[in-house]
C-alpha positions as semicolon CSV with decimal commas, in nm:
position;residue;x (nm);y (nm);z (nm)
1;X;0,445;4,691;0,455
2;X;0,699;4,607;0,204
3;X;0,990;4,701;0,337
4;X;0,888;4,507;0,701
5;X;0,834;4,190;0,386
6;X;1,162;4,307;0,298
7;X;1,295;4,296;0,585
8;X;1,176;3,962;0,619
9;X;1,317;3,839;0,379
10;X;1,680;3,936;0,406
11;X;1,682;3,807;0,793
12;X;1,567;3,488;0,629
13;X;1,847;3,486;0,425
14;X;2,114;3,521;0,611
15;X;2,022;3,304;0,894
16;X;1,967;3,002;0,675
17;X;2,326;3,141;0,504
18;X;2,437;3,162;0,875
19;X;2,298;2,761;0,889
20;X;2,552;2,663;0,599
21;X;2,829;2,851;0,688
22;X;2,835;2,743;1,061
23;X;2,623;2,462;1,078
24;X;2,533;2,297;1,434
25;X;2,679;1,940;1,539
26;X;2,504;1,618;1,577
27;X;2,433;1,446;1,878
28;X;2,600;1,158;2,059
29;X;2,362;0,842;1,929
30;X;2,535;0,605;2,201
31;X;2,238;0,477;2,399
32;X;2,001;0,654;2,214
33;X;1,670;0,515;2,125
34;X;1,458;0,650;1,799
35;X;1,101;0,489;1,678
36;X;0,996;0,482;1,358
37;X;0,631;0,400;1,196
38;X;0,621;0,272;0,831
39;X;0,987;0,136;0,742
40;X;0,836;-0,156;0,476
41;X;0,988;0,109;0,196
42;X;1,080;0,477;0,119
43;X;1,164;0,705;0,368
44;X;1,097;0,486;0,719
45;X;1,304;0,204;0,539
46;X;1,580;0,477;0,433
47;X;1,617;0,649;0,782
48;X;1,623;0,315;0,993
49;X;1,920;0,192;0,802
50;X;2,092;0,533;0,815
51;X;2,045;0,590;1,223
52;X;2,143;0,217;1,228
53;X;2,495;0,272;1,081
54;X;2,490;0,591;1,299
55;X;2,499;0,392;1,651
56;X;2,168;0,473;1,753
57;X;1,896;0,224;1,851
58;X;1,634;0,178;1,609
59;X;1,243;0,023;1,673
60;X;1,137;0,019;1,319
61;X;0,780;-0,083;1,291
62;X;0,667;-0,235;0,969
63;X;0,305;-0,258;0,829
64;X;0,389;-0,583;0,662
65;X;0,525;-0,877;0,807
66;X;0,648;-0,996;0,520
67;X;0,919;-0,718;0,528
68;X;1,035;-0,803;0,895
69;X;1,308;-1,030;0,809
70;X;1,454;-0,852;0,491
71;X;1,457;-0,484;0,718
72;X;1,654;-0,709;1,025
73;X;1,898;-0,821;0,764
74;X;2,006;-0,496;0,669
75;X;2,011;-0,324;1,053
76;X;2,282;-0,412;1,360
77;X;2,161;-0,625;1,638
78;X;2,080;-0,323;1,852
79;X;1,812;-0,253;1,589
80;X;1,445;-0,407;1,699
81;X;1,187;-0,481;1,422
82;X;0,820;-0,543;1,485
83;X;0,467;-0,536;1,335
84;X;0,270;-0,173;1,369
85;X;-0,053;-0,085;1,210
86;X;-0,075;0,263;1,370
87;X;-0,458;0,242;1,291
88;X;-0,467;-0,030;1,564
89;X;-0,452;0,050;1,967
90;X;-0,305;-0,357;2,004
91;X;-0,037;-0,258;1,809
92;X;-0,014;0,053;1,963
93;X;0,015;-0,072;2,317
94;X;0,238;-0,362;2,203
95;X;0,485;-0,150;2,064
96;X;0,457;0,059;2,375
97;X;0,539;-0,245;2,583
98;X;0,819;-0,334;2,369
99;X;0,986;-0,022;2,375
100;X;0,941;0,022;2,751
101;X;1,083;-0,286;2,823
102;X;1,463;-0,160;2,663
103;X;1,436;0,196;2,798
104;X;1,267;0,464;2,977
105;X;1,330;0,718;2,763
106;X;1,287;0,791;2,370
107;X;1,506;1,036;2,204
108;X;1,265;1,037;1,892
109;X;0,956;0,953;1,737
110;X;0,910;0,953;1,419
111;X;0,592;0,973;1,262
112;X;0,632;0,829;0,874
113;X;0,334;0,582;0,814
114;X;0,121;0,700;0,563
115;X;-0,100;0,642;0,276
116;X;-0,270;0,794;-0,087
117;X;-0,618;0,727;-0,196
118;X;-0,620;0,970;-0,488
119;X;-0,954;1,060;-0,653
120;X;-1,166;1,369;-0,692
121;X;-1,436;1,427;-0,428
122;X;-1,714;1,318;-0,677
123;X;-1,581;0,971;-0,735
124;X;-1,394;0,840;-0,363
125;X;-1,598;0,736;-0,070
126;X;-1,651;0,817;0,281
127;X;-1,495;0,511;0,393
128;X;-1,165;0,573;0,147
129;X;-1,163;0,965;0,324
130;X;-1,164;0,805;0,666
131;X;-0,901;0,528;0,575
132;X;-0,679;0,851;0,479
133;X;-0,739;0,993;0,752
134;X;-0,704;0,725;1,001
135;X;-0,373;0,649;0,876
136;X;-0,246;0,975;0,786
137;X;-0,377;1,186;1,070
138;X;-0,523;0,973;1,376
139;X;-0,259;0,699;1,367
140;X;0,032;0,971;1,416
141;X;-0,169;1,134;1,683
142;X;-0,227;0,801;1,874
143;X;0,161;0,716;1,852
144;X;0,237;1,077;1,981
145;X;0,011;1,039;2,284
146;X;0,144;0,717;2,351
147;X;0,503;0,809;2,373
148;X;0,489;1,091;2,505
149;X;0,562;0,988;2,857
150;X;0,877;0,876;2,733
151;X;0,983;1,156;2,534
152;X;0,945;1,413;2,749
153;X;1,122;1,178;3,066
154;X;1,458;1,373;2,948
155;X;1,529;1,753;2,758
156;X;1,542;1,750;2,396
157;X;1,404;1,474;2,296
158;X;1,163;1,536;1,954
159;X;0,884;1,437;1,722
160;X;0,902;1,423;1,363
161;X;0,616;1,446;1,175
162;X;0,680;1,336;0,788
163;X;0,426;1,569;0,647
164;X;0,386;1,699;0,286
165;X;0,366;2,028;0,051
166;X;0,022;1,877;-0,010
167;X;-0,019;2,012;0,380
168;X;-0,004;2,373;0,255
169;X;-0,115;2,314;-0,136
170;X;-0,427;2,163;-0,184
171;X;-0,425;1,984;-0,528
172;X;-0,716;1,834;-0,754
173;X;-0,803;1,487;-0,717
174;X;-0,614;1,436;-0,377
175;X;-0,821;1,584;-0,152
176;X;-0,867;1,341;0,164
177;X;-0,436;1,279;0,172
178;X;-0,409;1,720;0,124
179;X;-0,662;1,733;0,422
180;X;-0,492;1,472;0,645
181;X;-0,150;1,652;0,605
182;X;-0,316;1,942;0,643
183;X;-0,447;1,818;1,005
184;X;-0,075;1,658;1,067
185;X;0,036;2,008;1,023
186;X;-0,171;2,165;1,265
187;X;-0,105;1,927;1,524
188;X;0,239;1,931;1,444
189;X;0,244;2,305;1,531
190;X;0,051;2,256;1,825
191;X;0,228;1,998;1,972
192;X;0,551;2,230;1,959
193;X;0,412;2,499;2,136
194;X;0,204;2,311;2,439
195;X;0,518;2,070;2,496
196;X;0,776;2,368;2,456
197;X;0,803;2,372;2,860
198;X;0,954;2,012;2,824
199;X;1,200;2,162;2,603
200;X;1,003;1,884;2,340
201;X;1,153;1,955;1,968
202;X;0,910;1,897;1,692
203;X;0,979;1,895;1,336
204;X;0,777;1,908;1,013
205;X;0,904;1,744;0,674
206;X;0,749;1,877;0,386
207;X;0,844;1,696;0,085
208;X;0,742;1,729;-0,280
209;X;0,689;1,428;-0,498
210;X;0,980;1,227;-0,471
211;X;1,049;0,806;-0,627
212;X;0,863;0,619;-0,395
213;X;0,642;0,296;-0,392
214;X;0,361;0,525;-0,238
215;X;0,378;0,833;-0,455
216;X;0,446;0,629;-0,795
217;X;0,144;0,416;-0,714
218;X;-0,084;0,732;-0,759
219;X;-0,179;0,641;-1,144
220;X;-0,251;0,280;-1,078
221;X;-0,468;0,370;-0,837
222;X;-0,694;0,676;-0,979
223;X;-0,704;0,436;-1,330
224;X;-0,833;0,171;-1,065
225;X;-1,083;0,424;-0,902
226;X;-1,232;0,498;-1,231
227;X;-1,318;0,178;-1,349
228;X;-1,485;0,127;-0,993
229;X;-1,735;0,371;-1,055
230;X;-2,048;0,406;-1,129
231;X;-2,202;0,477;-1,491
232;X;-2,403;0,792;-1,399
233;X;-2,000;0,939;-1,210
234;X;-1,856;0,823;-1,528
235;X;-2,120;0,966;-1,748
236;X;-2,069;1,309;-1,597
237;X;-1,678;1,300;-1,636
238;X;-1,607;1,175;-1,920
239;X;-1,372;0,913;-2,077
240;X;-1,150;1,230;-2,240
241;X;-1,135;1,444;-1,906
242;X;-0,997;1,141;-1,700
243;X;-0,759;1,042;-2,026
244;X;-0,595;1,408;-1,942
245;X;-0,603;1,365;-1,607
246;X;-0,395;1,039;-1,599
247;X;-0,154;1,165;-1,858
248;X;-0,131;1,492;-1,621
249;X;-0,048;1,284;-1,305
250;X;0,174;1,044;-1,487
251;X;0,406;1,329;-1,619
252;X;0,432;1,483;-1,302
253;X;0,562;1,177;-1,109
254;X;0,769;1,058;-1,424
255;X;0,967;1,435;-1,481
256;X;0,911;1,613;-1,150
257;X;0,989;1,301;-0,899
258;X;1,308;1,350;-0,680
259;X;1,559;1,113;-0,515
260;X;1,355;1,009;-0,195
261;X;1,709;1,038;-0,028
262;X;1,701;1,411;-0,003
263;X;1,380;1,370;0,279
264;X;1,601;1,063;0,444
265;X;1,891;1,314;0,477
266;X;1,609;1,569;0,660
267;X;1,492;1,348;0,863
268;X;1,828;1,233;0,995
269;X;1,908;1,578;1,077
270;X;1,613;1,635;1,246
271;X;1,689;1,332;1,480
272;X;2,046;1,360;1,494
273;X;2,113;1,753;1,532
274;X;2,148;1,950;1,816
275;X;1,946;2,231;1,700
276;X;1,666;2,033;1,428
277;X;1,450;2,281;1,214
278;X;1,098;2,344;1,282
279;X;1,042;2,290;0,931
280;X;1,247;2,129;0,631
281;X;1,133;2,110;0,239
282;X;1,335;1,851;0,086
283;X;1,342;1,867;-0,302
284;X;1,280;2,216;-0,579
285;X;0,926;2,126;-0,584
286;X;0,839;2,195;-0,225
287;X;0,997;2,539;-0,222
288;X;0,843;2,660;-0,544
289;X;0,526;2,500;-0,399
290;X;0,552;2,690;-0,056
291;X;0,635;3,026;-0,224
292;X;0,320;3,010;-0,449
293;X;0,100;2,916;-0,174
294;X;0,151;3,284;-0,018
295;X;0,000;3,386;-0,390
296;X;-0,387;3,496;-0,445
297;X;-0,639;3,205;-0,374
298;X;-0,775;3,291;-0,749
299;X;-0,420;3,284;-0,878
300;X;-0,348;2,937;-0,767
301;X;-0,676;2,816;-0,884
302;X;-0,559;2,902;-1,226
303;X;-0,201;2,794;-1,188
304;X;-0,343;2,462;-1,047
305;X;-0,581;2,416;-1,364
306;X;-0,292;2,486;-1,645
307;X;-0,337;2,190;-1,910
308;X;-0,689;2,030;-1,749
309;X;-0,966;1,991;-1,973
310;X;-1,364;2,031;-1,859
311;X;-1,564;1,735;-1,758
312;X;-1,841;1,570;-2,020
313;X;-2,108;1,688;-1,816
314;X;-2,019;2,061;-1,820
315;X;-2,119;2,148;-2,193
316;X;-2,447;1,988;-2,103
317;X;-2,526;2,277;-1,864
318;X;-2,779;2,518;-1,966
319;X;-2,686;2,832;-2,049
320;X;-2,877;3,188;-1,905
């Protein structure tokens, strides 16, 4: 067994050393047309400008209208931007329409909308989970039907699914965004191998935390969630276990947050290269992440728990 691991592992190596040494060229963008959900901020906004100054055609959707003119300032006038709540089939089928009418065939999709509701399972709500869910998981899967026509009208077109290391980590107080990546990932993998016939490329970025609107919101928003609830959920917790909690989540995003333009530079390559990766993990904190996932369930449990403190309600149970 360990020397098949072993094996493994040194066939890893030097294929991704064969990647860097002779790496694979980019396609010609020149009448190429690439669709991207969620380009208000972060990586969508990022990756439009980028595959703008490439040559290729960009349909950025935006969530807010507010941000339509300030993205069409920065892009060429081959670049098309337009309202798209992927939660929505009207948007949906506009943005169908809208691409359809400029060509017949997509060279990419790219799946980047997404939210985080943070909060453990005691304190968020059904509704918040299928908000998550809707946006994170559904919405992606709806676009991907919806195109799909188009993609697969010509060889090598692809999908790219803007996933997370939350989709093979599952960590405390985040469980409806872990689960919808989670589901994203699956689908992702499925996609790939039912679609492989139509030579259909699908890739998977994993990112760890990286300086984002989204991710950096994450405090605001579980400080938020606790003073929304109610006084038996607070009773049990305790003021001192969410205090920790807080300062636990806000040092992670302050010292372990990476330049957001490492997963723009992934996802470019995943659009623009002739041979994209099934999988990338931009940043240090996915790979450490994806290595200690292979580790005993029990073994993360502790690792996960380093620093936490126990909730109010815990020294009130009786002991046998």
């Amino acid at each position: 067994m360990f020397v098949i691991i072993g094996l493994i592992f040194v066939l890893y190596v030097l294929h991704r050393l064969y990647q860097q040494l002779f790496p694979s060229s980019d396609i010609d963008p020149r009448g190429k047309y690439v669709l991207i959900s969620g380009c208000d901020t972060g990586f969508g906004h990022g990756l439009a400008i980028e595959l703008d100054k490439q040559g290729f055609n960009v349909l950025a959707g935006i969530y807010n209208p507010d941000n339509q003119i300030s993205l069409a300032d920065c892009l060429s006038s081959r670049a098309t931007v337009f309202c798209l709540d992927i939660t929505r089939r009207a948007d949906i089928d506009a943005a169908y329409e809208i691409v359809k009418d400029k060509t017949s065939t997509l060279h990419a999709l790219v799946n980047n909308a997404g939210i985080i509701m943070p909060g453990f399972i005691d304190w968020i709500s059904i509704e918040s989970i299928r908000k998550t869910m809707d946006v994170n998981f559904f919405g992606h899967v709806a676009m991907t039907k919806k195109f799909l026509p188009l993609l697969i009208a010509k060889r090598d077109s692809r999908v790219v699914n803007v996933c997370s290391m939350a989709g093979f980590v599952t960590f405390r107080a985040s469980m409806s965004y872990c689960a919808s990546k989670y589901a994203l990932e699956s689908f992702s993998d499925c996609l790939r191998r039912e679609m492989s016939a139509w030579s259909l490329r699908v890739s998977i970025i994993e990112p760890g935390p990286m300086q984002t609107p989204l991710s950096e919101g994450q405090n605001r928003l579980l400080s938020d969630l606790w003073i929304g609830l109610s006084s038996d959920v607070k009773e049990r917790w305790g003021e001192d276990f969410t205090r920790n909690e807080l300062e636990q989540l806000n040092n992670a995003l302050i010292k372990h947050n990476e330049n957001p333009q490492k997963v723009v530079q992934a996802l470019r390559h995943a659009v623009t290269n002739t041979v994209p990766r099934i999988r990338y993990r931009p940043g240090w904190m996915s790979n450490i992440f994806f290595v200690l996932s292979m580790l005993p369930a029990w073994m993360i449990d502790r690792l996960l728990a380093m620093n936490s403190i126990l909730p109010a309600d815990v020294y009130k149970q009786p002991k046998e």
